[in-house]
C-alpha positions in Angstrom: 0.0 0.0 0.0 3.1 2.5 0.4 3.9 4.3 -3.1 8.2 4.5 -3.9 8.4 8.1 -2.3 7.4 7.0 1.2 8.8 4.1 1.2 11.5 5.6 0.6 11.0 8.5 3.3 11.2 5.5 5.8 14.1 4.1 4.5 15.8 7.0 5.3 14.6 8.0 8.4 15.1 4.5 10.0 18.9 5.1 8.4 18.9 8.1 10.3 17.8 6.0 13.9 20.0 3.5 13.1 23.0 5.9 13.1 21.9 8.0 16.2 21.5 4.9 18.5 24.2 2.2 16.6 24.8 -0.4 19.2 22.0 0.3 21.7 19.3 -1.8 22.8 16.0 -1.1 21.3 14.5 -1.6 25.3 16.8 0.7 27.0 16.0 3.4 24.4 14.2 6.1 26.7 10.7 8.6 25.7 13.4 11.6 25.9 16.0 10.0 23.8 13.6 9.3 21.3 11.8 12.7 21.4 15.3 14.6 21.5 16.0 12.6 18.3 13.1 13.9 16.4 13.6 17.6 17.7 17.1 17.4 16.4 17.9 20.0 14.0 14.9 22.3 15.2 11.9 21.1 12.8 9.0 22.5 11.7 5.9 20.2 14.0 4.9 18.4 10.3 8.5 17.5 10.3 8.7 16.3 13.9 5.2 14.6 14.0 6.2 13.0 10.6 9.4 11.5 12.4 7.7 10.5 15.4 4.8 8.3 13.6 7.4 6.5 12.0 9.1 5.6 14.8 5.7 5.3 16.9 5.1 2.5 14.4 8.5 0.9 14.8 8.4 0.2 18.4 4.9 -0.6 17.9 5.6 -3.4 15.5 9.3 -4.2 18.0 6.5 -4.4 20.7 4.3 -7.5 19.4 7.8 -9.2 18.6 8.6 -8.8 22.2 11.3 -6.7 21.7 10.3 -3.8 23.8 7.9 -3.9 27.3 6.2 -1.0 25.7 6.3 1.6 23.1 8.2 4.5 24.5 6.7 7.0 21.9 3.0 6.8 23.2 4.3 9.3 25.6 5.6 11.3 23.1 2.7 13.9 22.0 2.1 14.7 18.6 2.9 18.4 18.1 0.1 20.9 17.0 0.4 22.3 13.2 -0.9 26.1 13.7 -1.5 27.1 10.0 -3.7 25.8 7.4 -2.4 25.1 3.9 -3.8 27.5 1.4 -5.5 27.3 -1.8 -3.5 24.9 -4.8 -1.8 27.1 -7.0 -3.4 26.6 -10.8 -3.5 28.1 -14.2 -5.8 30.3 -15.8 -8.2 28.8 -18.9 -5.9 31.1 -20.9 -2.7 29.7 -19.4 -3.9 26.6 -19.7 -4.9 26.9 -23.7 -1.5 29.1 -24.1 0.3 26.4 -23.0 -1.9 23.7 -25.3 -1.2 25.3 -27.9 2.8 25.8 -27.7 2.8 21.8 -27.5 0.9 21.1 -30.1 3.5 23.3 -32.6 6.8 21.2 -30.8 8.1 18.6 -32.1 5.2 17.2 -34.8 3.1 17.5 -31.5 4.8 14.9 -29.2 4.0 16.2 -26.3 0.7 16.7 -26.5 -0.4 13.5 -24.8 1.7 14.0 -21.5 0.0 17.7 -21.3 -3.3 17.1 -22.3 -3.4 13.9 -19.4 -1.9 15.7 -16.5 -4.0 18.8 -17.3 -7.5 17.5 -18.5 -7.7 13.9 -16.7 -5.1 15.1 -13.4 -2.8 12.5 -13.9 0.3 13.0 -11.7 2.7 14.0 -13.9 5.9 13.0 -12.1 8.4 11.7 -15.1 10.1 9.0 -12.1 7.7 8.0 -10.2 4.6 9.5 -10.9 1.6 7.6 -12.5 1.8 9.2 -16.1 5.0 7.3 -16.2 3.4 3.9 -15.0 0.5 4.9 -17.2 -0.2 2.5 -20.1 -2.0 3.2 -23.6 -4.6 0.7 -23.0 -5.1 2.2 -19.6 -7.2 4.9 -21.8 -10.5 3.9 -23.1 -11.7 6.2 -25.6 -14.2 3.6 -26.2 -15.9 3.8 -22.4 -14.7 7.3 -21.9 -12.7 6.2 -19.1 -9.1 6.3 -18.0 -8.5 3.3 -15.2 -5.3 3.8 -13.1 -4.7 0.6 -11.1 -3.1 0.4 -8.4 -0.1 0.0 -9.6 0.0 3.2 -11.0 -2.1 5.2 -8.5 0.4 6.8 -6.1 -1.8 5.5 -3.0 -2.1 2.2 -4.1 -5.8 2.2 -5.1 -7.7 1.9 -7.9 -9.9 4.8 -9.3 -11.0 5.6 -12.6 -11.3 8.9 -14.5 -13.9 10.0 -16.8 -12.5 11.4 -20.1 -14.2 15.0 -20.7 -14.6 15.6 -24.2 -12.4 17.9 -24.9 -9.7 15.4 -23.8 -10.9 12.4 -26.1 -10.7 15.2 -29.0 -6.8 15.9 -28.3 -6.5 11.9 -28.1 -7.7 11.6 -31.2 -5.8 14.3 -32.9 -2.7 12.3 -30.9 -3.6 8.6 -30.6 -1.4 7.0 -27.9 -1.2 4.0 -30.4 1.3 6.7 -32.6 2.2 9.4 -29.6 3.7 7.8 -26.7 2.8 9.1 -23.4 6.3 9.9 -22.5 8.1 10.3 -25.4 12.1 10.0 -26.0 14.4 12.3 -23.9 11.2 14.2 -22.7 12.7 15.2 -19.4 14.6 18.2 -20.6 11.8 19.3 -22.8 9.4 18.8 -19.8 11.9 21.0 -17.6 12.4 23.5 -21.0 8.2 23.7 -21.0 7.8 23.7 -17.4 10.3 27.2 -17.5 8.8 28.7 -20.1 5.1 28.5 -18.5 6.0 28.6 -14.8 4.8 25.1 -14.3 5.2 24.0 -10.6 5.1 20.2 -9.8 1.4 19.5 -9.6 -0.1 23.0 -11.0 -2.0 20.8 -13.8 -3.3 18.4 -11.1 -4.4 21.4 -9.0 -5.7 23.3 -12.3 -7.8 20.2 -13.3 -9.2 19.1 -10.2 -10.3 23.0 -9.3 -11.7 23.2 -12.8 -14.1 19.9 -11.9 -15.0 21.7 -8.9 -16.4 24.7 -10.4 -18.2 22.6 -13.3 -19.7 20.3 -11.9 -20.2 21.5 -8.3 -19.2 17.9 -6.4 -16.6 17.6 -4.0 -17.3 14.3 -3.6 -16.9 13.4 -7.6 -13.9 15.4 -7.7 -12.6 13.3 -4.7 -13.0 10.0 -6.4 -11.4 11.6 -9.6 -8.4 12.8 -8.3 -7.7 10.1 -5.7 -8.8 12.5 -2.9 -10.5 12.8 0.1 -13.5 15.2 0.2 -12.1 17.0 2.9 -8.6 18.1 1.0 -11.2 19.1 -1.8 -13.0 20.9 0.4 -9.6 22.7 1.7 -7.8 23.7 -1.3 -9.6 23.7 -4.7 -13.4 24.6 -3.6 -14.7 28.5 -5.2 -11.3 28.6 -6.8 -12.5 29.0 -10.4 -15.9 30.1 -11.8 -18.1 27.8 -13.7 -17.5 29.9 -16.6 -14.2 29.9 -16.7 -14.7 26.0 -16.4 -16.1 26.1 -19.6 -13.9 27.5 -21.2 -11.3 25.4 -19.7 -13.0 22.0 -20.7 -13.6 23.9 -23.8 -10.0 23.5 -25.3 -9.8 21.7 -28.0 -6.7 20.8 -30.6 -6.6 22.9 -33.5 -8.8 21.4 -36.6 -5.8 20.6 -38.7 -3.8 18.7 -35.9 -4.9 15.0 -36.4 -3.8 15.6 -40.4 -0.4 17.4 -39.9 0.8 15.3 -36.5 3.9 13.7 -37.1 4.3 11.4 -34.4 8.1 10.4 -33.4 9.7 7.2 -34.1 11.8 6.2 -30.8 10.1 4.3 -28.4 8.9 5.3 -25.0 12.3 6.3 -23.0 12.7 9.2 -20.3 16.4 10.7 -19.8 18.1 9.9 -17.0 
């Protein structure tokens, strides 16, 4: 159930324990050792709370092996986290068609897939670990309307599927997957060339498409099961963030009318530079 990226987060932070108490018994470990270790370095409270679940589940999983008498960290409090996160940051309609259409006129439009599925379906568009990369051609079904990311591909492990909006099945038309791959040779340095020239943070297509849903349909909870959400992070940071009209116009972006006759797909196979 753990995607790469916290997996790897607890790699590294039980690295981090191992080095700080090398040699030591797990029972003689004390709560203030233990809490001292997380405040090391003066965190932020996510950060501390973050290292103190880990371990919390540690000694809770060394206490049913008998390893410990008890789990030192249940006296350990959780810190509190003052602020609120604020609104996701997005694009406009018109930064969102702007940037449609500079794809569309690079490279025989081989980058068109990747955009129009991170920014009209809100595919996480991560190019090492993110589910566009896992993302397969026959994972899209033009012929349902439905994009299905299993759970090998969803970055919480679970299965969801997306509805394609129309204006997304007309771009995968103009640029079948069957000729355009989704990640296209050596597309990191044009994704990072892109992602310049538009001011593209890492999930402001995410964030533009799921706010966009909000506004057009008006259901947190449809959103939610979209996106891979819970209602409440809907609730928190892409609720009243765009207008239904602007919505519109959004879902109204199509591909030019002479792109599926002048694509020229590329020839190399799917690859992503390292």
């Amino acid at each position: 159930m753990l995607s790469e990226c916290q997996l790897k987060d607890i790699r590294v932070r039980l690295e981090c324990f191992t080095e700080s108490f090398a040699g030591k018994s797990l029972s003689l470990l004390s709560r203030d050792s233990l809490s001292a270790h997380c405040q090391r370095g003066n965190p932020k409270p996510k950060t501390f709370n973050n290292r103190r679940g880990i371990l919390f589940t540690f000694f809770k999983f060394a206490f049913m092996q008998d390893w410990v008498a008890s789990n030192p960290l249940e006296k350990v409090p959780h810190l509190r986290v003052a602020h609120r996160r604020g609104s996701a940051q997005t694009l406009s309609a018109t930064q969102a068609e702007a940037l449609m259409r500079y794809v569309e006129t690079r490279e025989g439009g081989a980058f068109v897939p990747f955009f129009a599925l991170a920014l009209f379906a809100g595919i996480r568009p991560c190019l090492r670990t993110g589910e566009i990369f896992k993302l397969k051609p026959e994972h899209v079904r033009l012929d349902t309307g439905v994009i299905h990311i299993e759970p090998e591909v969803s970055k919480v492990r679970m299965k969801r599927n997306v509805t394609i909006q129309p204006n997304l099945a007309a771009w995968l038309r103009a640029y079948p997957l069957e000729r355009f791959p989704i990640v296209p040779a050596n597309f990191q340095r044009h994704r990072a060339r892109i992602a310049k020239e538009f001011g593209l943070t890492h999930d402001v297509m995410r964030h533009t498409f799921i706010s966009m849903h909000v506004a057009k349909f008006r259901s947190m909870g449809e959103a939610a099961l979209q996106a891979g959400n819970s209602e409440s992070i809907i609730r928190k940071h892409y609720l009243d963030l765009k207008t239904p009209a602007e919505a519109e116009a959004f879902f109204g972006i199509m591909p030019t009318p002479t792109a599926a006759t002048t694509a020229t797909p590329p020839l190399a196979p799917l690859a992503v530079a390292a």
